[in-house]
Legacy VTK file of the C-alpha trace (Angstrom):
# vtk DataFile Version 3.0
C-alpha trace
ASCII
DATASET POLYDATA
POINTS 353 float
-14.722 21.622 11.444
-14.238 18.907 9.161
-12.097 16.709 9.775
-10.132 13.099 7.922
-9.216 10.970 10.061
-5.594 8.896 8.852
-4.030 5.602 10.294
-1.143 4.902 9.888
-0.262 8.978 9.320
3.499 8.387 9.302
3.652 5.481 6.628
4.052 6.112 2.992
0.145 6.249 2.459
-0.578 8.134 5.308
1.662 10.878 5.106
0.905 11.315 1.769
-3.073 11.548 2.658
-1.929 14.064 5.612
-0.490 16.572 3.022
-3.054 16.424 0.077
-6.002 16.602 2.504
-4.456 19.466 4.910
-3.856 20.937 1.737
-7.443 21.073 0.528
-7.747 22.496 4.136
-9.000 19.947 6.283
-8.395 19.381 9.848
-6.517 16.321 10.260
-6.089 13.855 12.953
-3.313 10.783 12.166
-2.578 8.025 14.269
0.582 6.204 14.468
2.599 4.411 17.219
5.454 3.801 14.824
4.824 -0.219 15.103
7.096 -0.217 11.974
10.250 0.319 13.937
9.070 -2.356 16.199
8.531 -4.574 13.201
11.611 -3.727 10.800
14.589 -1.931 13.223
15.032 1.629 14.314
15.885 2.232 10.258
12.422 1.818 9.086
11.230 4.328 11.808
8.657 6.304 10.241
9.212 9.342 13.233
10.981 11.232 11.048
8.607 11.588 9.162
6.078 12.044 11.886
7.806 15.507 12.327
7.865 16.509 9.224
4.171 16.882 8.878
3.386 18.192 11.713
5.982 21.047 11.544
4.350 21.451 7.378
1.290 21.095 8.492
-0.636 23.536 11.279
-3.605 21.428 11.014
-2.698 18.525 11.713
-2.230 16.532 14.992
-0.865 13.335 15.359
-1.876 10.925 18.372
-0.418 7.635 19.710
-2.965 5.370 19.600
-2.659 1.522 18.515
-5.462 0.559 16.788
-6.100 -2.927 18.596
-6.944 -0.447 21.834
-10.725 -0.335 21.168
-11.352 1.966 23.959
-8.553 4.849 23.292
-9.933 4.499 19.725
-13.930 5.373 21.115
-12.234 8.120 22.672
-11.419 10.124 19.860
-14.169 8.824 17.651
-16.729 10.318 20.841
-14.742 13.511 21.030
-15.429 14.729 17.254
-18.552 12.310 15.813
-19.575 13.775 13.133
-17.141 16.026 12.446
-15.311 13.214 11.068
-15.413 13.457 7.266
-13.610 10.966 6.035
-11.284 8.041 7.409
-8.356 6.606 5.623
-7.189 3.573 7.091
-3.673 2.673 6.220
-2.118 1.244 9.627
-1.042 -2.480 8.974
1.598 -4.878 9.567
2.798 -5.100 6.445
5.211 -8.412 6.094
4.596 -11.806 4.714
8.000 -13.152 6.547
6.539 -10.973 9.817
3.082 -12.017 10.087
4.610 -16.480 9.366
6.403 -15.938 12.606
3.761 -13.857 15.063
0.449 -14.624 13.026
-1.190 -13.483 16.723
0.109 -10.008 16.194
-0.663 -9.763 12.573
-3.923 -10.847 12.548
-4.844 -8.782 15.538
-3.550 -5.153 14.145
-4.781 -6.035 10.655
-8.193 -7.804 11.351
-9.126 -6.376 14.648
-7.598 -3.195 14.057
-9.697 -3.331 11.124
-13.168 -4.355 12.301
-12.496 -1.911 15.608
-12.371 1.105 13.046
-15.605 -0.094 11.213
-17.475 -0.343 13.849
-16.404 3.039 15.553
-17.358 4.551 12.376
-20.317 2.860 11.891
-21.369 3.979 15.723
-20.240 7.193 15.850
-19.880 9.074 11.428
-21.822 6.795 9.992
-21.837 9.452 6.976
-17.988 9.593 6.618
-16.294 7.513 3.635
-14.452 4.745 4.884
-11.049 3.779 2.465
-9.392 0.610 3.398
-5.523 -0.010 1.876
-6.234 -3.336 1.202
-3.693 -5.561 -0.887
-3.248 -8.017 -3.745
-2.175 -10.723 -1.895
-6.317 -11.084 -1.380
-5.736 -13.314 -4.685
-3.285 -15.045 -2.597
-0.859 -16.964 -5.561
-3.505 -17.700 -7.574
-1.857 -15.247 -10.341
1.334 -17.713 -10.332
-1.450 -20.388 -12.166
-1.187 -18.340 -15.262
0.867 -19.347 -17.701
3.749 -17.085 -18.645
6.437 -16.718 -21.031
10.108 -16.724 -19.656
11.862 -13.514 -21.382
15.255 -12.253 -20.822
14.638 -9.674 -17.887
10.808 -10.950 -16.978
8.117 -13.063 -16.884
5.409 -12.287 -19.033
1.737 -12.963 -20.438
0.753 -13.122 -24.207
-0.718 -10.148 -25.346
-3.981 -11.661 -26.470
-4.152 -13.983 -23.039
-7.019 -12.698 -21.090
-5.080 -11.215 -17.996
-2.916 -9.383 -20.226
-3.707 -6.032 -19.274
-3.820 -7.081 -15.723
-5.820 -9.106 -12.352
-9.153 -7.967 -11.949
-12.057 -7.862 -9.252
-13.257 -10.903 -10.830
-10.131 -13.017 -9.667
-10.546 -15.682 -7.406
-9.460 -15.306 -3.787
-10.081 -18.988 -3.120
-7.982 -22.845 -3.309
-4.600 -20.842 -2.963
-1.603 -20.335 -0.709
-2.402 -16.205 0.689
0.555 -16.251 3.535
-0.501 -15.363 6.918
-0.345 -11.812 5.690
-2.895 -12.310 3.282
-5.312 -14.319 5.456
-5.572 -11.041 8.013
-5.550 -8.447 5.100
-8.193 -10.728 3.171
-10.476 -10.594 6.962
-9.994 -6.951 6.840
-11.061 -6.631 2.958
-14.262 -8.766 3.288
-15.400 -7.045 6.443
-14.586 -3.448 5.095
-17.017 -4.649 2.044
-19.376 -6.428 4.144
-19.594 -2.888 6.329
-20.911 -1.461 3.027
-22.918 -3.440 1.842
-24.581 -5.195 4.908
-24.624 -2.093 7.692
-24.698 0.754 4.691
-21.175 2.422 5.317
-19.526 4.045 2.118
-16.385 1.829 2.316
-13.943 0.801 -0.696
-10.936 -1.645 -0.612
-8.205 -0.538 -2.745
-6.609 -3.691 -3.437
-2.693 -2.243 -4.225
0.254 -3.153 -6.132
3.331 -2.194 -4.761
3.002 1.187 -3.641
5.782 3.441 -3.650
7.325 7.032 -2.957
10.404 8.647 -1.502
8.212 9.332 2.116
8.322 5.023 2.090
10.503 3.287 5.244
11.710 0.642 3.269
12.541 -2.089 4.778
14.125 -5.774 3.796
11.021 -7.618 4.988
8.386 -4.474 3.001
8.737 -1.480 1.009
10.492 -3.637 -2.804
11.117 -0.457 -4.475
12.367 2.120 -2.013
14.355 -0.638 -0.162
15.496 -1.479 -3.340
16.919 2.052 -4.190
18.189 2.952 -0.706
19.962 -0.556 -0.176
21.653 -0.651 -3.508
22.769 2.823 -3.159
24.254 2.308 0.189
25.613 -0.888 -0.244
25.824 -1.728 -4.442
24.444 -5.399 -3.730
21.132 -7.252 -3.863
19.737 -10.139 -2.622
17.307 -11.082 -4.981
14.849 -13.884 -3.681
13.504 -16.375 -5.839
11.769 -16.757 -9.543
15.360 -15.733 -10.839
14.853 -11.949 -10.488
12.051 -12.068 -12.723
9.136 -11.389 -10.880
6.916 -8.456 -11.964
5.391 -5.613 -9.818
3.495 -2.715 -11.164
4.681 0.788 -8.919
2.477 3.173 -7.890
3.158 6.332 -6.680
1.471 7.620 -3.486
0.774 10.718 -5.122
-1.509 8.907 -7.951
-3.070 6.664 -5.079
-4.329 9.302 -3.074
-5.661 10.966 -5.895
-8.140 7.804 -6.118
-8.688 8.479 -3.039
-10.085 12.042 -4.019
-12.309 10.929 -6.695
-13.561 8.448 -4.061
-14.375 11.215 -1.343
-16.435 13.034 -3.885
-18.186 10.137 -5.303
-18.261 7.474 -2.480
-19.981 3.984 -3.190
-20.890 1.368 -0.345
-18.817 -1.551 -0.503
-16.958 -1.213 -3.305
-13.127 -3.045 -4.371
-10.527 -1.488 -6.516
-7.631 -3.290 -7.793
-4.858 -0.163 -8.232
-1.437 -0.031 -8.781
0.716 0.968 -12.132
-1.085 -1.160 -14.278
0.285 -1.503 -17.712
1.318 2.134 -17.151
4.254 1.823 -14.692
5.797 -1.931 -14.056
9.288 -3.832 -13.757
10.740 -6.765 -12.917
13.390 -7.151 -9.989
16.000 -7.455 -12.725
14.510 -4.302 -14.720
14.279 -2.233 -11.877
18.100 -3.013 -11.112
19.221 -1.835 -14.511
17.229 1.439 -14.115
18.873 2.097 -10.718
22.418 1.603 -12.616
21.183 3.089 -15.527
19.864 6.586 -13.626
22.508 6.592 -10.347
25.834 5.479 -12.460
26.558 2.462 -10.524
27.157 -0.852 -10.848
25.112 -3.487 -8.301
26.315 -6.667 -7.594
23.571 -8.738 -7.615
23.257 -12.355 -5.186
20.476 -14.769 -6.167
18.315 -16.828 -3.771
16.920 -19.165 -5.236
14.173 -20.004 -3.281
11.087 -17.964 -3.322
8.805 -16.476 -0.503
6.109 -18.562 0.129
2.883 -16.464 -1.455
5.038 -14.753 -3.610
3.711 -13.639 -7.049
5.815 -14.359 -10.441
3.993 -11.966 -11.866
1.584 -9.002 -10.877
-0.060 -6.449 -12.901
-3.237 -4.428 -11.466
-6.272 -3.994 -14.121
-7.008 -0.221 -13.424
-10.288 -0.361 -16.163
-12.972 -0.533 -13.211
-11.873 2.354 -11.462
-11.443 4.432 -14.424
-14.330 3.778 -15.604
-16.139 4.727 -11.903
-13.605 7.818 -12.309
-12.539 8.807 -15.475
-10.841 11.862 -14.165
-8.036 10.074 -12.293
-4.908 9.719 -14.677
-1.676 8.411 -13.344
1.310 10.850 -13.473
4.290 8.917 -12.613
5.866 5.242 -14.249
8.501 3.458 -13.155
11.215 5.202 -14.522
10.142 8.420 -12.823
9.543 7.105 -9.453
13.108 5.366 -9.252
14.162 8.428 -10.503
12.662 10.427 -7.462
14.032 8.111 -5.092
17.193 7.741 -5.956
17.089 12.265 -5.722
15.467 11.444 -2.392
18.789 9.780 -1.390
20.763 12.950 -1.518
23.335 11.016 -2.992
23.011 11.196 -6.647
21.637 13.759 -9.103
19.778 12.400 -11.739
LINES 1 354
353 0 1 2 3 4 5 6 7 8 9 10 11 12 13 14 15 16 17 18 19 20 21 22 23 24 25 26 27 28 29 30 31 32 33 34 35 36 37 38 39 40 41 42 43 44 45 46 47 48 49 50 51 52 53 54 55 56 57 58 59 60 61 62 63 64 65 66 67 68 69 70 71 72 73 74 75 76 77 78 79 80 81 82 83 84 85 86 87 88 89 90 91 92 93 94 95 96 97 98 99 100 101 102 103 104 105 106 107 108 109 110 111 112 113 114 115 116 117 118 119 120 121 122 123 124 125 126 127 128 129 130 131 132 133 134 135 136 137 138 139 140 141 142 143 144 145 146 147 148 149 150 151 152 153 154 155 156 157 158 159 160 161 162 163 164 165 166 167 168 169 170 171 172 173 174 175 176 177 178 179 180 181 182 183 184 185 186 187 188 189 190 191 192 193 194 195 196 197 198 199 200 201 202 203 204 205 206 207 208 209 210 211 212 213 214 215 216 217 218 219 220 221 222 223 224 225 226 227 228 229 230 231 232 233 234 235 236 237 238 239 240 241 242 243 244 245 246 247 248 249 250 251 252 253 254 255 256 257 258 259 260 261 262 263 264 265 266 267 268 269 270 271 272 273 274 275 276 277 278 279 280 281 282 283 284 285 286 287 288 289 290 291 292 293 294 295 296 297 298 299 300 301 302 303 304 305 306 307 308 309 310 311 312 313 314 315 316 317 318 319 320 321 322 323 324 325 326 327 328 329 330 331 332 333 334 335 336 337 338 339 340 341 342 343 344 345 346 347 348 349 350 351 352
């Protein structure tokens, strides 16, 4: 038996992770008490989903268990030690605006939840790989102290400035605004590294982008793409919040994320950080990723500006991908922007593109 072991099983990362690794043709064990449709509405439910895999999937189980519950969590970890292979730990609250008004209940599933995890493993399959889906609001808004060039559709760096090709490792995490959000995801980032490299655990923080695919409950408050696609769709309208639309996000698919994941498995490291997401590769403004939706579904979106921004928010963000290639030079990305919109608009059922 041997066996991964996925929070957050029902999310966008998760599921993904469920099919590629009971694919390969590993047992595998997902956790998920749907906390997102307590968080966003019964819309961003992520049940559907939960069936899905388990009727695609014969072995897999999922279990109800909320990752603050330290003791239902020993359970399972006692039941199949070693047997665990690998853990992927995706389960967060997700939301800048959610975790500003119940910081408690952020901090607790995305710092305890965290550190309960870590030290199961590190108790229990101390061998097993431990991947954390860490974020780039770590860097908090220090990326809004670069200075950028205001274009027609984005903002933008000079080509020869020194963050051109993107944030790196190297970045500073400190003397910033990080949102309550980030505070509890930055906890869960240093103690996931300091599992590694103080206790000996093979953990990695993969410090995302915006990560994106059509399995993603998009939501108003999380989820910019999808929601983006699936509101505009339904609606034709779009509330775009702050920096005039301008803001840039680099997109990656799940697919390409849990492919790092792979090369991880097979190559683990103790305490290592990854910024990943589409990189120079795959990226868009707000305003850019509106045309494409008109552009690819035929529509036309009517578009309301807010002016003011979320607090945190980044004016621009672009992932530097060049230390985990080098760690793993067979990863290569497969899908940009333009072909994940495209998939999620298809994903719609509305529109054939």
């Amino acid at each position: 038996m041997s066996i991964v072991l996925i929070t957050g099983s029902s999310g966008l990362v998760g599921s993904e992770s469920v099919n590629f690794f009971s694919n390969k043709g590993f047992d595998v064990i997902g956790i998920d008490n749907d906390f997102r449709k307590f968080f966003f509405g019964k819309e961003s439910s992520t049940n559907d989903v939960k069936k899905q895999l388990i009727s695609s999937n014969k072995n897999f189980k999922s279990l109800n268990i909320d990752i603050r519950n330290y003791n239902n969590l020993e359970k399972l970890f006692k039941k199949y030690k070693n047997n665990i292979s690998l853990i992927i730990h995706c389960a967060a609250q997700p939301s800048h605006d959610y975790g500003k008004n119940y910081p408690l209940l952020d901090f607790n599933i995305n710092a305890t939840g965290t550190l309960n995890l870590l030290e199961l493993t590190n108790k229990y399959t101390s061998n097993a790989p431990f991947i954390f889906m860490s974020t780039n609001k770590v860097y908090g808004d220090n990326p809004n102290s670069l200075k950028f060039s205001e274009n027609s559709k984005r903002y933008e760096l000079n080509k020869k400035h020194k963050f051109y090709k993107g944030i790196d490792e190297k970045f500073s995490i400190d003397s910033c605004t990080h949102s309550f959000f980030g505070v509890s995801k930055t906890y869960a980032d240093l103690i996931v590294q300091e599992y590694g490299r103080n206790s000996g655990l093979k953990t990695v923080c993969f410090r995302g982008g915006c990560i994106t695919g059509p399995n993603h409950s998009g939501a108003k408050l999380h989820g910019f793409l999808s929601y983006l696609v699936k509101h505009t769709l339904s609606k034709k309208e779009y509330s775009i919040i702050g920096y005039k639309g301008k803001q840039v996000r680099d997109n990656l698919h799940s697919f390409d994320l849990i492919n790092c994941f792979w090369e991880f498995y097979k190559k683990p490291k103790k305490g290592e950080i990854y910024n990943i997401g589409g990189g120079r590769y795959s990226n868009c403004s707000i305003i850019e990723a509106l045309d494409l939706v008109e552009k690819f579904a035929k529509i036309k979106i009517k578009r309301n500006i807010i002016k003011k921004n979320r607090t945190g928010d980044h004016i621009w963000y672009i992932s530097n991908l060049n230390k985990f290639k080098k760690d793993y030079p067979n990863w290569k990305q497969k899908y940009n922007t333009s072909e994940i919109i495209k998939e999620l608009i298809t994903a719609e059922n509305k529109y054939a593109v």
